[in-house]
C-alpha positions as CSV (number, residue, x, y, z in Angstrom):
1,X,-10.0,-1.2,16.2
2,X,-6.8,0.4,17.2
3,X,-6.1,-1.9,19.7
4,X,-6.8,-4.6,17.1
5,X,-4.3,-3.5,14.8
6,X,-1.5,-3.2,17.8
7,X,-2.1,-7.1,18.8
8,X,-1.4,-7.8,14.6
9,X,1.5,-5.8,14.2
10,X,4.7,-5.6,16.1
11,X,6.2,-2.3,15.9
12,X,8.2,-0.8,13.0
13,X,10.5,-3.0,11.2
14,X,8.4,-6.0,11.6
15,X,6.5,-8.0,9.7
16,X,4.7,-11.4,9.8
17,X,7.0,-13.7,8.2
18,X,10.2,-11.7,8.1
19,X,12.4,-14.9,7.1
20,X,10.3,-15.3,3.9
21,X,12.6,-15.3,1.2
22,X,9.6,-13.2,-0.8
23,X,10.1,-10.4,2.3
24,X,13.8,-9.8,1.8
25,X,13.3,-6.1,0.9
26,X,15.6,-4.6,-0.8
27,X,15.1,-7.4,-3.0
28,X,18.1,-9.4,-3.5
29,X,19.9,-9.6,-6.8
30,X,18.4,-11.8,-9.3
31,X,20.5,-15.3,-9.9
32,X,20.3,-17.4,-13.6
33,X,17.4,-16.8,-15.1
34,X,15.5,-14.9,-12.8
35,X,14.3,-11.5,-13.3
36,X,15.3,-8.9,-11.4
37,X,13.7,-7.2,-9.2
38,X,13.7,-3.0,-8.3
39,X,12.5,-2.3,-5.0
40,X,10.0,0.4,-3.5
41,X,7.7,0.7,-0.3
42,X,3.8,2.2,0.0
43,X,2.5,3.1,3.3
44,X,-0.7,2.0,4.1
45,X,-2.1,5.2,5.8
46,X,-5.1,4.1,8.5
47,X,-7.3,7.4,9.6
48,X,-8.3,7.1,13.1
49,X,-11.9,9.2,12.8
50,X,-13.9,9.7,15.9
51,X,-17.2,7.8,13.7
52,X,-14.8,4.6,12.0
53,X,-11.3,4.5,11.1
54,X,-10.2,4.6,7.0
55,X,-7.9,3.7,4.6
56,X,-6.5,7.0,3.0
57,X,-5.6,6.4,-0.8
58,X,-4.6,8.6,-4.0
59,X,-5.4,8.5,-7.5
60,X,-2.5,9.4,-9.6
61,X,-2.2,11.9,-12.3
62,X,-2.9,10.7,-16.0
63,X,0.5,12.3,-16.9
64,X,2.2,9.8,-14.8
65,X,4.6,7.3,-16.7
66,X,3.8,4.4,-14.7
67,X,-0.2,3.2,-13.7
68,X,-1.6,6.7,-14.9
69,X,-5.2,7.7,-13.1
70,X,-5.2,4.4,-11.0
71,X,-5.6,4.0,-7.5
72,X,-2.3,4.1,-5.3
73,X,-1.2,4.2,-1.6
74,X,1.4,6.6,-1.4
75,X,4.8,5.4,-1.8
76,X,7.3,4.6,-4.5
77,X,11.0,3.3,-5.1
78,X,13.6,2.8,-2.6
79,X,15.9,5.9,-3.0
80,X,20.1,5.9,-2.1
81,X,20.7,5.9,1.6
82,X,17.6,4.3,2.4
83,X,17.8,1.6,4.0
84,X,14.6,0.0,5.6
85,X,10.6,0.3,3.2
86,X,9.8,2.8,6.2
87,X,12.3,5.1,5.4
88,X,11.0,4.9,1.7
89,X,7.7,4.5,2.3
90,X,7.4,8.1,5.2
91,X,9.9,9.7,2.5
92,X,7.4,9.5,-0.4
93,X,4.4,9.8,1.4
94,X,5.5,13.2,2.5
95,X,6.1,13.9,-1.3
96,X,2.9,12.9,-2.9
97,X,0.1,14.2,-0.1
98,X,2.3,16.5,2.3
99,X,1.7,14.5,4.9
100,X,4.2,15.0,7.9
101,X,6.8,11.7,9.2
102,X,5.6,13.0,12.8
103,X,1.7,11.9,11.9
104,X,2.2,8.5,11.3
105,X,2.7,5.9,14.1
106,X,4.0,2.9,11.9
107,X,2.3,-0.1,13.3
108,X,4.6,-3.0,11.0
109,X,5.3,-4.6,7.7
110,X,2.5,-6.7,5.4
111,X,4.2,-9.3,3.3
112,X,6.0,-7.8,0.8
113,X,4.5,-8.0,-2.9
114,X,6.1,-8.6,-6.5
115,X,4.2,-6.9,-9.3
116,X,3.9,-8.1,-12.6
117,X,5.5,-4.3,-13.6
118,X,9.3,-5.6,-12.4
119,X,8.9,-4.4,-8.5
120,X,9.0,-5.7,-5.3
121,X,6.8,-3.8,-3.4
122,X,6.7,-3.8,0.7
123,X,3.6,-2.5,2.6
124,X,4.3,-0.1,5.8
125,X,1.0,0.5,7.9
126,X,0.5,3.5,9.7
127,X,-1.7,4.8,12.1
128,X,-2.9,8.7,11.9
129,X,-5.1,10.6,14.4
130,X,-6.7,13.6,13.2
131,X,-6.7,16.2,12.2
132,X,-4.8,16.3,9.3
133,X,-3.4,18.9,6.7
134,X,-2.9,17.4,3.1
135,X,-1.0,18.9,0.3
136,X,-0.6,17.0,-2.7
137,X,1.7,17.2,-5.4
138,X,-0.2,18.0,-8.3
139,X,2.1,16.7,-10.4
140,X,1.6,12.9,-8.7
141,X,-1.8,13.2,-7.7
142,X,-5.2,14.0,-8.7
143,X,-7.3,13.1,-5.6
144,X,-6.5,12.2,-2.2
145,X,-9.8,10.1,-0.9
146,X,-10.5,7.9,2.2
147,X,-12.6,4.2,2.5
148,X,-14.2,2.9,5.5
149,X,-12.2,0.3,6.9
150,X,-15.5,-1.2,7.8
151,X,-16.2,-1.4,3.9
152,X,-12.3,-2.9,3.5
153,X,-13.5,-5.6,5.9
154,X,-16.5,-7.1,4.3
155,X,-15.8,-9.9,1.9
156,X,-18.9,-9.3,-0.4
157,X,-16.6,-6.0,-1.1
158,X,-13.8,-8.2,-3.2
159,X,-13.8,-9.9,-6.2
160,X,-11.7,-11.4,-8.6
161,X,-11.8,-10.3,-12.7
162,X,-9.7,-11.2,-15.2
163,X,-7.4,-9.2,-17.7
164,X,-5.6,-10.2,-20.5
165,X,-2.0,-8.7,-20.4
166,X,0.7,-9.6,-23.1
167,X,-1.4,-12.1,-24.6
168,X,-2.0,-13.8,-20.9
169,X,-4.8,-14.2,-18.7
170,X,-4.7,-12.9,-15.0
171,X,-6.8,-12.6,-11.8
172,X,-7.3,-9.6,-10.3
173,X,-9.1,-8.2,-6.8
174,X,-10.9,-5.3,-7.8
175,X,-12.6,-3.5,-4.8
176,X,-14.7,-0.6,-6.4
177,X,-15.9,2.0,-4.1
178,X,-18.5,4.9,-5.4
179,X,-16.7,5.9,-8.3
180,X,-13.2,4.4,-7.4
181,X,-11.8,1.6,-9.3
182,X,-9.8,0.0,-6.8
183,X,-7.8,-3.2,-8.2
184,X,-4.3,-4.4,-8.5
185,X,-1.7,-4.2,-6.4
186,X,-3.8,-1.8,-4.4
187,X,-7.0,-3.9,-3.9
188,X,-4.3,-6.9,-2.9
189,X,-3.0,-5.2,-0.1
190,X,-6.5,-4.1,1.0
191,X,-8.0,-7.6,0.7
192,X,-4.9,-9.2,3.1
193,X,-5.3,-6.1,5.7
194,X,-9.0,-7.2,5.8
195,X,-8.2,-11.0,6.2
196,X,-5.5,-10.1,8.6
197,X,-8.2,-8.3,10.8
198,X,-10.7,-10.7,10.4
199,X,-8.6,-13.5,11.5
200,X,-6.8,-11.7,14.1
């Protein structure tokens, strides 16, 4: 699977349509009436185990201001001085789960994503061989868990629900795992790392 994931991404910095107006990270002012847009990066952390590589996610803390007890990557806004999502992306990671920049081998970009919530959000992937320590920051996160790519790969895995939200309807990919409720922007990036592997 590892050399799988090398053939789809090209090194740090890249991603698969980096001319895409919706990829410009940070996002670009907005212009007339359109809103605008505050950027932030999540790195998509990929355990290398010995019996099947993972994806390593959080749950936040139900004292956080923003998506309280759902299911994150790690990652956050773009900071000042920062100037590429893997700067952003490695800086906050480190934060939330104590994970050191010097584990990850960043593998590329996924297309970047705007949220409903005002963002535009870019996805870094990473690579990680064990072992790993983890320290979370209580104050951010409430559980630091880990899903078998394998399970990430099956279709019969995603679905689409819908929510109403300000009076509107919208579609969502959940992806619920044991006891996880995985949807969102979360379960978005999931369900295009699994079609990016599958198609690959």
């Amino acid at each position: 699977m590892r050399d799988l994931l090398n053939t789809i991404f090209a090194g740090p910095g890249v991603g698969p349509n980096p001319c895409a107006p919706g990829n410009v990270w940070p996002a670009p002012a907005a212009q007339g009436e359109e809103r605008s847009l505050r950027s932030a990066a999540v790195l998509v952390p990929l355990i290398d185990r010995s019996d099947g590589m993972t994806v390593l996610l959080t749950q936040r803390t139900d004292t956080m201001s923003d998506h309280a007890g759902q299911i994150a990557f790690p990652g956050g806004r773009v900071e000042p001085g920062e100037v590429t999502p893997e700067e952003t992306a490695l800086r906050e990671t480190k934060e939330e789960i104590g994970l050191p920049t010097k584990m990850i081998n960043v593998l590329g970009r996924m297309n970047a994503r705007d949220t409903g919530t005002g963002y535009r959000v870019m996805p870094v992937v990473g690579l990680i061989q064990p072992p790993m320590s983890l320290s979370p920051d209580p104050s951010e996160v409430a559980k630091v868990f880990e899903v078998p790519m394998d399970f990430v790969l099956d279709p019969a895995n995603h679905r689409l629900e819908m929510r109403d939200e300000r009076g509107k309807s919208r579609e969502y990919y959940v992806m619920p795992y044991n006891d996880h409720y995985i949807w969102g922007l979360t379960a978005r990036i999931l369900v295009e790392l699994g079609k990016m592997m599958r198609n690959a």
